[in-house]
Backbone as numpy.savetxt, mean C-alpha at the origin, in Angstrom:
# Nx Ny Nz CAx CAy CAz Cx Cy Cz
-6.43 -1.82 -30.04 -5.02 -1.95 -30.40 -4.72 -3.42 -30.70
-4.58 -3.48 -32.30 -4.48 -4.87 -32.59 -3.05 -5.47 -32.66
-2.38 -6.26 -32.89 -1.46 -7.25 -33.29 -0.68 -6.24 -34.60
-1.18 -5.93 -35.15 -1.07 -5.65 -36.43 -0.60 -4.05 -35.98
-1.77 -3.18 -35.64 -1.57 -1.86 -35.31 0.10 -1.51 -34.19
-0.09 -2.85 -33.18 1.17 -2.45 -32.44 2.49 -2.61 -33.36
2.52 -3.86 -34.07 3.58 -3.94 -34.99 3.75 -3.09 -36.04
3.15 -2.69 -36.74 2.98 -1.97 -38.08 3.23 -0.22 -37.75
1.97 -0.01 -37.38 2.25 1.94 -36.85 2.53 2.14 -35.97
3.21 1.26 -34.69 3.43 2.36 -33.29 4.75 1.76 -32.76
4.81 1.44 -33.58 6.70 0.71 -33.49 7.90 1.63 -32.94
7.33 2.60 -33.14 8.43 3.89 -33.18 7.73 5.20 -32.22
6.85 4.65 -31.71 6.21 6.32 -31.20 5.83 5.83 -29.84
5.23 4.26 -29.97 4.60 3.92 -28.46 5.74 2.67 -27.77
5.75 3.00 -26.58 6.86 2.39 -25.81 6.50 1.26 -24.45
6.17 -0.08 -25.02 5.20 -0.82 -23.47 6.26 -0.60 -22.69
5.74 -0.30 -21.44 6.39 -0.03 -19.95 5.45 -1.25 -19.32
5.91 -2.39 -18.70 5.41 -3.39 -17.62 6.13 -2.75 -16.47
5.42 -2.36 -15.01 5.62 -2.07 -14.07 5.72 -2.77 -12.82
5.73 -4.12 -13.35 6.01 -5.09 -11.99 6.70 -5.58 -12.02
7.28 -6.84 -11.54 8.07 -7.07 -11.48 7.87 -8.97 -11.29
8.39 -9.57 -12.25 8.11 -11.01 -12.38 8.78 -11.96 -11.65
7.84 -12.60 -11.10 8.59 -13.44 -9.90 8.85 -14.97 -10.45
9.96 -15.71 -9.72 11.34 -16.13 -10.73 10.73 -17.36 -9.39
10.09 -18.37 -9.99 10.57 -20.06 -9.07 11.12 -21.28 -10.36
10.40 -22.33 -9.77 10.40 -22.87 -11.17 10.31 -22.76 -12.35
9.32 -21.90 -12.38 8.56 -21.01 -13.97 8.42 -19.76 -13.35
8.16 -18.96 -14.58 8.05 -17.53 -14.61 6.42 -16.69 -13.97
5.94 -16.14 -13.29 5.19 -16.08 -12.79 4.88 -14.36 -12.84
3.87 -13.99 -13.94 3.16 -12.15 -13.27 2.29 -12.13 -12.87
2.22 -11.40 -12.01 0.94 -11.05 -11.23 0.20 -9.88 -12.10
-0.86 -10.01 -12.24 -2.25 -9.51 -12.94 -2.94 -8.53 -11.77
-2.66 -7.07 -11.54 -3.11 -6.16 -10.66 -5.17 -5.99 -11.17
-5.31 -6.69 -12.11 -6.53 -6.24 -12.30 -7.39 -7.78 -11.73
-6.94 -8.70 -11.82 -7.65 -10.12 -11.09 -6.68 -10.62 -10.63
-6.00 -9.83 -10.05 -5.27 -10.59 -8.70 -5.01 -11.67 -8.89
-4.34 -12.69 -9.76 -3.80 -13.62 -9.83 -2.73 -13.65 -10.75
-1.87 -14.73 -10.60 -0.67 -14.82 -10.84 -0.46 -15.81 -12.16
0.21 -15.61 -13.64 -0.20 -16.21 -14.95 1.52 -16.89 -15.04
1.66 -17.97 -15.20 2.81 -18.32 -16.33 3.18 -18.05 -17.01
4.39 -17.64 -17.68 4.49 -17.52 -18.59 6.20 -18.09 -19.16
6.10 -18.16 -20.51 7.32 -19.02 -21.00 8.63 -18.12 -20.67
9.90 -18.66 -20.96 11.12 -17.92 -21.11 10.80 -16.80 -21.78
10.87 -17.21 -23.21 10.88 -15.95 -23.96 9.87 -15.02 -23.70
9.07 -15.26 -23.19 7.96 -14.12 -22.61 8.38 -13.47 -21.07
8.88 -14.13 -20.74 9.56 -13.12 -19.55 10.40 -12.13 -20.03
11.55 -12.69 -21.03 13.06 -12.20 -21.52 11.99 -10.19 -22.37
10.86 -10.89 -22.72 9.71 -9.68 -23.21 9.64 -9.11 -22.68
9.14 -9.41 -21.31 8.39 -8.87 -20.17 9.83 -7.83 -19.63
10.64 -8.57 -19.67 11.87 -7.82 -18.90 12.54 -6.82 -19.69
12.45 -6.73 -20.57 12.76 -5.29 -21.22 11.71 -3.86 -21.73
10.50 -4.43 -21.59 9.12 -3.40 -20.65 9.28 -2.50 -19.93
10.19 -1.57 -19.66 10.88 -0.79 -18.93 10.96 0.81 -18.91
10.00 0.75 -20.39 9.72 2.16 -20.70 11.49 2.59 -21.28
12.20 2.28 -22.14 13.15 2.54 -22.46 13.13 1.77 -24.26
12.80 0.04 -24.06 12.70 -0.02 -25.37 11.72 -0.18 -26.13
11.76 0.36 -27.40 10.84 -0.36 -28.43 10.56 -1.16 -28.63
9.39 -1.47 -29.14 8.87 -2.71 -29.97 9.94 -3.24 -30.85
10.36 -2.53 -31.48 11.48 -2.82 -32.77 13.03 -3.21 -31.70
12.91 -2.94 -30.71 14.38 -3.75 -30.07 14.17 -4.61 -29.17
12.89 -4.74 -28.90 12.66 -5.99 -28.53 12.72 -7.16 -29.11
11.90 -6.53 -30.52 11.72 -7.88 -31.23 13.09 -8.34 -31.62
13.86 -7.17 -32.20 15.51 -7.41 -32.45 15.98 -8.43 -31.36
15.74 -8.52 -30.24 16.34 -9.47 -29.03 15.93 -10.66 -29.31
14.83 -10.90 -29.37 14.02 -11.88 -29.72 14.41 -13.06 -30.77
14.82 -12.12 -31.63 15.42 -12.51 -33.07 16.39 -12.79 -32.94
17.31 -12.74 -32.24 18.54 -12.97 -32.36 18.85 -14.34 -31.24
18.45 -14.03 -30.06 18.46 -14.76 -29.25 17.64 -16.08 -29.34
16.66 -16.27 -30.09 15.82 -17.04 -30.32 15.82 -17.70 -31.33
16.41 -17.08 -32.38 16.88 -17.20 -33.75 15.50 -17.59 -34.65
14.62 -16.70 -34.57 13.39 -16.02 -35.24 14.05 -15.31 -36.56
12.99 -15.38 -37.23 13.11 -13.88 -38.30 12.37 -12.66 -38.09
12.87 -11.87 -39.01 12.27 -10.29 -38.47 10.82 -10.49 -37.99
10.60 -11.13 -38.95 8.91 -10.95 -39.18 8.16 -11.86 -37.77
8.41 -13.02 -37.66 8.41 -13.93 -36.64 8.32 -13.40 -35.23
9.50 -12.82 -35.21 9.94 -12.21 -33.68 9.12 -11.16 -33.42
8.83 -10.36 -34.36 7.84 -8.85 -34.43 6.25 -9.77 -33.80
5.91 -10.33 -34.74 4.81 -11.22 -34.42 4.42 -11.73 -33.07
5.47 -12.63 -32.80 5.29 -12.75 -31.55 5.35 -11.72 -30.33
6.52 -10.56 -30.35 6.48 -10.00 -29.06 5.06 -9.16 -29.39
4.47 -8.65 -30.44 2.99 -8.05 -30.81 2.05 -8.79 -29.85
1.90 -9.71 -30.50 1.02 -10.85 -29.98 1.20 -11.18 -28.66
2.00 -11.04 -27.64 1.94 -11.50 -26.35 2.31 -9.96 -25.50
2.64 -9.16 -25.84 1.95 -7.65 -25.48 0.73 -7.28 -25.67
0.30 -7.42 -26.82 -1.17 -7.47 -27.16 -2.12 -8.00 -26.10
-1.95 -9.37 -25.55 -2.77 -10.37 -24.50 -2.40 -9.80 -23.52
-0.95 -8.92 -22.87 -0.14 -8.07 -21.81 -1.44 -7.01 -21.45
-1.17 -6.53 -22.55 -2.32 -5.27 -22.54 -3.92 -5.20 -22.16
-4.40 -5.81 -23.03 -5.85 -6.82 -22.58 -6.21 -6.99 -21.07
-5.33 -7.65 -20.98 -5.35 -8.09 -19.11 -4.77 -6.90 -18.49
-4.08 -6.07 -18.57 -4.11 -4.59 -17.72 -2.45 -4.49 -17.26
-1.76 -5.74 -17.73 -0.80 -5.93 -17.17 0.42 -4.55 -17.85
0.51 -4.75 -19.02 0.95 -3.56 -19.52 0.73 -2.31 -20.78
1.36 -1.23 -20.11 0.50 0.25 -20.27 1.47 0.46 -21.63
1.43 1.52 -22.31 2.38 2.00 -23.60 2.41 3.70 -23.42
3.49 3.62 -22.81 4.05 5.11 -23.32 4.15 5.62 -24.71
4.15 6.86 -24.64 4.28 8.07 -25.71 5.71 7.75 -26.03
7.42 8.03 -25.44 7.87 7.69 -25.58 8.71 7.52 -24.79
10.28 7.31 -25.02 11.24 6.85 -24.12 11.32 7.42 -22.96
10.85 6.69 -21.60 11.84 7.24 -20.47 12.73 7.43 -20.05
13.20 8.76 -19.49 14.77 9.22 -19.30 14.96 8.58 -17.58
16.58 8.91 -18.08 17.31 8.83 -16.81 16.52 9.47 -15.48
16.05 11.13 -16.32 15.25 11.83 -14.73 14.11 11.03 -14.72
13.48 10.72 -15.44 11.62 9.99 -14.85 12.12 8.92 -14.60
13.13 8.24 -14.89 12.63 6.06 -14.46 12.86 6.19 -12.87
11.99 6.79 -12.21 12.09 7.05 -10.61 12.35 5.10 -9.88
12.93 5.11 -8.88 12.85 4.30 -8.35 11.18 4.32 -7.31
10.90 2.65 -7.03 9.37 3.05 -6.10 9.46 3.45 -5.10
8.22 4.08 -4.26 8.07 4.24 -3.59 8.77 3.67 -2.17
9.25 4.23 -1.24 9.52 3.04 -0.12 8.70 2.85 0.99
7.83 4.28 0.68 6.45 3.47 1.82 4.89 3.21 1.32
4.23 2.93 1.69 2.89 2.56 1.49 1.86 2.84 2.36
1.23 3.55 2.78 0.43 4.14 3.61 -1.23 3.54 3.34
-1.56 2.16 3.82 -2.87 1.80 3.29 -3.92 2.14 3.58
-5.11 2.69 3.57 -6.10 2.67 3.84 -7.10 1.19 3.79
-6.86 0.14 4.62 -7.18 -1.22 4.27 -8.86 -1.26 4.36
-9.32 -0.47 5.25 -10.87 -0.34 5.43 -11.27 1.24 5.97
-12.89 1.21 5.74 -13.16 2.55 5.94 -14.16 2.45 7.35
-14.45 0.99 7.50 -15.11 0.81 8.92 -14.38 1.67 9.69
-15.23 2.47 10.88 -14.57 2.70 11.54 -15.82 3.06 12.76
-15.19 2.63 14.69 -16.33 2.74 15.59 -16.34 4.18 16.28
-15.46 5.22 15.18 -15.60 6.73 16.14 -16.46 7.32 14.89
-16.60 8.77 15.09 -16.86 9.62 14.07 -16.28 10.91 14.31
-15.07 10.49 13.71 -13.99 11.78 14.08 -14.34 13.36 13.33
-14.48 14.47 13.54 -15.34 15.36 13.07 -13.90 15.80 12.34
-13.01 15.41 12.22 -12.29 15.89 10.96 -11.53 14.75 9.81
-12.34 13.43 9.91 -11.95 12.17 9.27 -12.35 12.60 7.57
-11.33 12.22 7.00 -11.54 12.29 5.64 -12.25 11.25 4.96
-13.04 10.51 5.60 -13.94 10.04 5.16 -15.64 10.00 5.30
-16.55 10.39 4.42 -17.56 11.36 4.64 -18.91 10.03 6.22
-18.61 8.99 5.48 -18.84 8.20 6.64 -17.62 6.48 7.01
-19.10 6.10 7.91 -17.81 5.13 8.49 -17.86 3.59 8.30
-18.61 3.05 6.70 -18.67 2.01 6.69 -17.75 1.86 5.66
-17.35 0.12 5.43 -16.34 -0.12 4.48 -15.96 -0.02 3.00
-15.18 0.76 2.36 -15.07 1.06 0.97 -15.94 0.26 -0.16
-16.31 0.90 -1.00 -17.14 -0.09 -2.02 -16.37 -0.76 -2.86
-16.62 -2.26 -2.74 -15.94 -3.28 -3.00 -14.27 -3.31 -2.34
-14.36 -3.86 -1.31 -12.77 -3.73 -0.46 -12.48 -5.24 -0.37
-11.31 -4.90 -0.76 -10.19 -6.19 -1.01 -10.57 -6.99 -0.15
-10.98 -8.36 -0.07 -10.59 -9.30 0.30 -9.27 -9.96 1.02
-9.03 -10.98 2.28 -8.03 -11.26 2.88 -7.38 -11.71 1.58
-7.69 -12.43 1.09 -6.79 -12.55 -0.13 -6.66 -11.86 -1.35
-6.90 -11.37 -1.72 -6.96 -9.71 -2.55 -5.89 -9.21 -1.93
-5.69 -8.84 -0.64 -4.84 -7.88 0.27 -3.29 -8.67 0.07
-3.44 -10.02 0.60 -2.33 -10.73 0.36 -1.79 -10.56 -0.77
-2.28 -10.89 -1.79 -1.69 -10.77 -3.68 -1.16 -9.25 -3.46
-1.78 -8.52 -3.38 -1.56 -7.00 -3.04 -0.33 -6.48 -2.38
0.04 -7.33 -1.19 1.18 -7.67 -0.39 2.36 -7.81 -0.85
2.04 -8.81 -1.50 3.07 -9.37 -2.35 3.79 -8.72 -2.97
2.80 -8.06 -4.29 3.35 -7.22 -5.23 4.17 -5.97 -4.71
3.61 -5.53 -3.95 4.50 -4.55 -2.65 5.67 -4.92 -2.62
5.95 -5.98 -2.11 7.24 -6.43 -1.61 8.17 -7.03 -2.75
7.63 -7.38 -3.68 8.50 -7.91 -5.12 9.05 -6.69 -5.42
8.05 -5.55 -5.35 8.51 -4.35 -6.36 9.23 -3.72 -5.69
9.70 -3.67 -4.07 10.67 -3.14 -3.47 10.29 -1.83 -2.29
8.75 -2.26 -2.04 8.34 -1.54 -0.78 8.99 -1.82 0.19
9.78 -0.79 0.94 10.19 -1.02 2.22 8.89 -0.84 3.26
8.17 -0.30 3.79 7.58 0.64 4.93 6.06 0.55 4.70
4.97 -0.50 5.05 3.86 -0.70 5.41 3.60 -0.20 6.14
2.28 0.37 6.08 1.31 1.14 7.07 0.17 1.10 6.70
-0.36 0.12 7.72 -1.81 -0.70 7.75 -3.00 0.82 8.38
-4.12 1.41 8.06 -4.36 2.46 8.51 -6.32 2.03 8.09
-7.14 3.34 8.33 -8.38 3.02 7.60 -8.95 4.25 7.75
-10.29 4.32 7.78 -11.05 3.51 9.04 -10.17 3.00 10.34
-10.76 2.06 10.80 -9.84 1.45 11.84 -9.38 -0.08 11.79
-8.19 -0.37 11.16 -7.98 -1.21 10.62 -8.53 -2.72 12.00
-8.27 -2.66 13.28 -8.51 -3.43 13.85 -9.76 -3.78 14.02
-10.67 -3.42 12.97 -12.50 -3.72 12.76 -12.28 -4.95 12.05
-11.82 -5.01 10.48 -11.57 -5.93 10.36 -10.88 -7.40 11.07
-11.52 -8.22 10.73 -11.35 -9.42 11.50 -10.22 -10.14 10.96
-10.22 -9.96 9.89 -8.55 -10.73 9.54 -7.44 -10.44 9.24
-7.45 -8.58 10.39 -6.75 -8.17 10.03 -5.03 -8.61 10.72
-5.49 -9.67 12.17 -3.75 -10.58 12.32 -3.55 -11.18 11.24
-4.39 -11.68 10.43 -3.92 -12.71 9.26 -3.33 -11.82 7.93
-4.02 -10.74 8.40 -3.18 -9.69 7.09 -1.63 -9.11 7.41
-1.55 -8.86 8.93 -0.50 -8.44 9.27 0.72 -9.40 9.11
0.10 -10.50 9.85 1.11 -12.37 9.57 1.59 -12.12 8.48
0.95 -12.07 7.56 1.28 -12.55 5.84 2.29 -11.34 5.54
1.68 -10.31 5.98 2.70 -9.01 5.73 4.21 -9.39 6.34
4.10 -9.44 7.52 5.63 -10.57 8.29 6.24 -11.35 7.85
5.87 -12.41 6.94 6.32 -13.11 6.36 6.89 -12.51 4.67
6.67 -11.52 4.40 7.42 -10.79 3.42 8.22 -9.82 3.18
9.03 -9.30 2.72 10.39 -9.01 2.70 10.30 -6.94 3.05
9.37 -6.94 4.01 9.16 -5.59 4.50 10.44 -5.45 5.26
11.01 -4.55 5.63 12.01 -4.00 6.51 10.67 -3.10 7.75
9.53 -2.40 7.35 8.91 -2.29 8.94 7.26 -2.12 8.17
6.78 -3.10 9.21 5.19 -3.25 9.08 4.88 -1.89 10.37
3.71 -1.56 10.07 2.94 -0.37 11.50 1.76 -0.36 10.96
0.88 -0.31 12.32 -0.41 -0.13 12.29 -1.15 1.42 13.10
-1.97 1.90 12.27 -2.26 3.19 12.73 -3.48 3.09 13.41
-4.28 3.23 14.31 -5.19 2.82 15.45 -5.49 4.13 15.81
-6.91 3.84 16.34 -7.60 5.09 17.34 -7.63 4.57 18.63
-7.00 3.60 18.64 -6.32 2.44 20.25 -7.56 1.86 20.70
-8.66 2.09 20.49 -10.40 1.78 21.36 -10.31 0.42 21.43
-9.69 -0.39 20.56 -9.74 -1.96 20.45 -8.22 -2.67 20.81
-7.84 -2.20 21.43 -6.48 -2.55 22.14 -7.08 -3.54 23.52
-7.01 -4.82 23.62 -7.18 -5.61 24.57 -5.63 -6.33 24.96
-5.73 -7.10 25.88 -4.49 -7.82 26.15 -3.94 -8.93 24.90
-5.13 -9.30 24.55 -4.54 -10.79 24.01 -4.23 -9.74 21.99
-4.81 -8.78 21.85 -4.25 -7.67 20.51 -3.09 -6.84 20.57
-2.93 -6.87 22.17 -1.55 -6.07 22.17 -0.40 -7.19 22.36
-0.73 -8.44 22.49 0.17 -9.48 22.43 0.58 -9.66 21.52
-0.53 -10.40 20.53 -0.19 -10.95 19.09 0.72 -9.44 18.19
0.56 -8.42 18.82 1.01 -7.10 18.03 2.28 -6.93 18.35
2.95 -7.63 19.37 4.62 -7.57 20.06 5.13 -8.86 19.59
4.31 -10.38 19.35 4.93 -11.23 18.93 5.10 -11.05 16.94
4.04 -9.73 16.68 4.67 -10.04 14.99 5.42 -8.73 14.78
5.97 -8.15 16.03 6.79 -6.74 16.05 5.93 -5.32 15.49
5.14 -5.62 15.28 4.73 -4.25 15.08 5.11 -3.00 15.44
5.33 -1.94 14.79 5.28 -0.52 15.04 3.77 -0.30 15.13
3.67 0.78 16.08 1.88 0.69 16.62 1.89 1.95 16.99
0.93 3.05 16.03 0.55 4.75 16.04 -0.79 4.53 17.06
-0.49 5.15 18.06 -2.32 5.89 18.32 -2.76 7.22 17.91
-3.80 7.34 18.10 -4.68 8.45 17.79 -4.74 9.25 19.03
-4.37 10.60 19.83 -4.68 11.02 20.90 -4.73 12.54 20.62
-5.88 12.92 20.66 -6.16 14.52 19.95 -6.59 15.04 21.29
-6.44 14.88 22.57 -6.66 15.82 23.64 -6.01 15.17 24.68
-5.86 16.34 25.81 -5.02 15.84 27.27 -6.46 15.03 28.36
-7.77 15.69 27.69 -8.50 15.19 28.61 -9.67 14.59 27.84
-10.14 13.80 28.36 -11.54 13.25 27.78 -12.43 14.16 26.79
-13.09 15.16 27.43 -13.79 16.40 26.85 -13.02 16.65 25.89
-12.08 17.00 25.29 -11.53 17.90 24.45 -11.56 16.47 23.40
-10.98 15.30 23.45 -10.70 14.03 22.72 -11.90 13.40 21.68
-12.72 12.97 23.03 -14.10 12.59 22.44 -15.12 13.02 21.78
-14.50 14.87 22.19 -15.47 15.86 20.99 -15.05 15.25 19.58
-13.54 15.71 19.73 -12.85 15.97 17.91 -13.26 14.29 17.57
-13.48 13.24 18.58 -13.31 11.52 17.78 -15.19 10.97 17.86
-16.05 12.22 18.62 -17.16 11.91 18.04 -18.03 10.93 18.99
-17.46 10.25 20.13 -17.47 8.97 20.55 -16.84 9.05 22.40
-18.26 9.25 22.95 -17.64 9.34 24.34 -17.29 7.93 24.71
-16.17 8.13 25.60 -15.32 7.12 25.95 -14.14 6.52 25.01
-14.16 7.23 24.27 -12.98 7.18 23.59 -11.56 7.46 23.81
-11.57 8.29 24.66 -10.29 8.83 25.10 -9.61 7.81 26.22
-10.57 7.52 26.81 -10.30 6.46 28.13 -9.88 5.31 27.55
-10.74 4.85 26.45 -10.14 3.60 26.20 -8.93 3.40 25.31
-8.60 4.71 24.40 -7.50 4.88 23.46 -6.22 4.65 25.00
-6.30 5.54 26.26 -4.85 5.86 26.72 -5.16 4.45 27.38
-6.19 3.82 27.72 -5.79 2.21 28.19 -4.85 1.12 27.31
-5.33 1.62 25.80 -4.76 0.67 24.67 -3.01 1.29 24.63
-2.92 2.28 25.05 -1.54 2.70 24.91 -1.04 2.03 26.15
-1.19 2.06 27.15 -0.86 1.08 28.53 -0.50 -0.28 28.16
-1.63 -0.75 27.32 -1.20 -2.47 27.27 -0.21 -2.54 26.30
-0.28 -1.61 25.61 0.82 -1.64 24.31 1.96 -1.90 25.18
1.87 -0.53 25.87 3.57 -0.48 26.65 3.74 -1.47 27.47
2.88 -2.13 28.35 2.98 -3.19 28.75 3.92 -4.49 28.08
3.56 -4.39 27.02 3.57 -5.79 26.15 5.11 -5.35 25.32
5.77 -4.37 25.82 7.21 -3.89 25.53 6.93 -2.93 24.19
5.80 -2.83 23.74 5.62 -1.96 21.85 6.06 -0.42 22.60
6.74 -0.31 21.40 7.22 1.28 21.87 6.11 2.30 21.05
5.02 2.48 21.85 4.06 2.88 20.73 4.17 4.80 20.62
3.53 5.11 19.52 3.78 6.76 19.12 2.47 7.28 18.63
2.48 8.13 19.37 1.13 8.92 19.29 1.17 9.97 18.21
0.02 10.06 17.27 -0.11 11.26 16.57 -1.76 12.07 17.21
-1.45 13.28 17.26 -2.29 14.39 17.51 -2.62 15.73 15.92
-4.03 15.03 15.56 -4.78 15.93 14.40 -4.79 17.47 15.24
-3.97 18.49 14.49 -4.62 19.64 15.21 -5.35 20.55 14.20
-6.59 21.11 15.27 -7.36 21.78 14.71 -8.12 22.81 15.98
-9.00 23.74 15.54 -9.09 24.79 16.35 -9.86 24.40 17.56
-10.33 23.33 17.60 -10.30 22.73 19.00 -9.48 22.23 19.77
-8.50 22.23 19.26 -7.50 21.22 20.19 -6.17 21.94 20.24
-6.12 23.02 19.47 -4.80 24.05 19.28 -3.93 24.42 20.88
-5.30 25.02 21.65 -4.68 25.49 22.83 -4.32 24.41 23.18
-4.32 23.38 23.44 -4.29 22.29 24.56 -2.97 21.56 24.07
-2.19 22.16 23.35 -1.40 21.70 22.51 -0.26 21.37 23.90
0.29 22.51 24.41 1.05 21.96 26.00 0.91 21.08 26.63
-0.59 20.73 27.18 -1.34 19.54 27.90 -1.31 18.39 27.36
-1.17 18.45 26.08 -1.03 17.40 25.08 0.76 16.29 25.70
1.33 17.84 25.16 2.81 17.50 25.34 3.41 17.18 26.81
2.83 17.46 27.96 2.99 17.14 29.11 2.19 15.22 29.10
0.96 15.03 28.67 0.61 14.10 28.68 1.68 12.99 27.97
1.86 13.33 26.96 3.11 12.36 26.18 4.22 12.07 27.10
4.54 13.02 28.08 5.65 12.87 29.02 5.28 11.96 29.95
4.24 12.40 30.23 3.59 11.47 31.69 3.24 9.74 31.50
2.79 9.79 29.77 2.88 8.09 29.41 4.32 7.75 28.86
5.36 8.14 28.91 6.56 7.88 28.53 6.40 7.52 27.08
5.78 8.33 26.57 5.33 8.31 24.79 6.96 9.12 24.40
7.85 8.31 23.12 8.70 8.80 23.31 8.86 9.38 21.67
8.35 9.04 20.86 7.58 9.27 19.28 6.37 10.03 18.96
6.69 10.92 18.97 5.38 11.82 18.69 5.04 12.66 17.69
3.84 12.85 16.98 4.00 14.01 15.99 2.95 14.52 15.70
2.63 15.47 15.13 1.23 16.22 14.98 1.28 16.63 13.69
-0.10 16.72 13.08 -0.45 16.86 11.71 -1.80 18.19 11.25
-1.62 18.22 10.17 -2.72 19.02 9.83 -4.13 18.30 9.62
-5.06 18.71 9.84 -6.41 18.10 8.83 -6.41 18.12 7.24
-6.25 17.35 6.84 -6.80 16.75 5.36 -7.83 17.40 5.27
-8.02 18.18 4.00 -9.08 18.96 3.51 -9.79 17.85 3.00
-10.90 16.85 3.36 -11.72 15.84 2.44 -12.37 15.29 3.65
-13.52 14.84 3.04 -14.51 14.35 3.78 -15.26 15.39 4.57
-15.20 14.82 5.93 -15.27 15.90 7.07 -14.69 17.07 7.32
-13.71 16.52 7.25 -12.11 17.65 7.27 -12.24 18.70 6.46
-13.34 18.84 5.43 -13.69 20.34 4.44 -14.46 21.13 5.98
């Protein structure tokens, strides 16, 4: 898709939609979802960028362009071609078929449910992931950060750090920090609790965290079957202790499945007995294991 082809034949049929959202300091600044870094760009290439919306044409863009800029037809066409064109290239923006309506221009998402890693030290016999080492090619602390970001420019409310087990990773306070420091309304981390120590359930109350455990049985036996990993159970309801200790109002989710169905009461008496006051239970995910 050349310069020429966008201006000439698709003026009228194809519609660039840019889906991010350009961040405004001194200069104009997009972030590039395909190399994670962040490009300059001039006025009039923002004033471009900002009507990308899946609503106008090429031909009323350039009209803006032209007028505001005081270009000629030909000029203004040229240029917004030419710097959509380089848009495109780099991954930054896509071209609709045609205009988006009132019903599709959905507002985003308001939560985010991450899967940050696939490490994980159980082998839960209904984990949707077929094993337990880390995704091929997984983001980087800084990868994650840029990633962050864009989240929060584009108007994510509701992070949820998850995996594998996100507390394998090692930088994962430095991922959470950075997450804190951006315009989330609630960060949470989803845990199988096994790595809950004093000085993790600290740093997890001083950056507020919301904090899920994993607790799929009332007793050891029933727990450590479905998580694969004896001693698991012991050390998950210790990590819920220090949580509560450390004031986190933490909330347990329970995977049910035909091992753990009956025990579903024992379950719910246990939640009472740790003053678990958030609770909820889910189905198995048909994937991975979970087939």
């Amino acid at each position: 898709m050349n310069e020429e082809t966008i201006a000439n034949n698709h003026a009228e049929t194809l519609i660039p939609f840019f889906f991010l959202k350009i961040r405004k300091g001194r200069n104009y600044h997009i972030f590039n979802p395909v190399d994670n870094k962040e490009y300059v760009v001039y006025y009039a290439q923002y004033r471009i960028a900002e009507q990308c919306d899946g609503t106008h044409t090429l031909d009323e863009i350039a009209s803006t362009v032209q007028r505001d800029f005081r270009m000629t037809k030909t000029e203004a066409t040229t240029y917004v071609a030419t710097f959509l064109n380089k848009m495109y290239k780099a991954g930054i923006v896509a071209w609709r078929d045609g205009k988006m309506t009132y019903e599709t221009n959905y507002p985003p998402p308001s939560t985010v449910y991450w899967d940050i890693t696939g490490l994980c030290n159980l082998k839960c016999t209904h984990c949707y992931y077929p094993d337990c080492r880390p995704h091929e090619k997984e983001f980087s602390t800084e990868e994650i950060k840029c990633a962050l970001q864009e989240m929060s420019s584009y108007g994510i409310r509701w992070i949820i750090f998850s995996g594998g087990e996100p507390l394998l990773r090692r930088d994962f306070l430095e991922i959470a920090s950075h997450a804190k420091s951006l315009d989330f309304k609630t960060i949470s981390l989803a845990t199988n609790g096994t790595l809950i120590n004093h000085e993790i359930a600290r740093q997890l109350k001083i950056m507020n965290l919301d904090v899920q455990v994993s607790i799929d049985g009332d007793i050891a036996e029933i727990h450590d079957t479905m998580r694969g990993v004896k001693g698991a159970f012991d050390h998950a309801i210790r990590g819920i202790k220090l949580l509560q200790e450390e004031g986190i109002d933490v909330s347990v989710c329970t995977v049910v499945t035909k091992l753990n169905i009956d025990r579903m009461p024992r379950i719910l008496q246990l939640m009472q007995d740790l003053n678990v006051r958030n609770y909820l239970a889910q189905e198995v995910l048909t994937m991975g294991r979970g087939t």
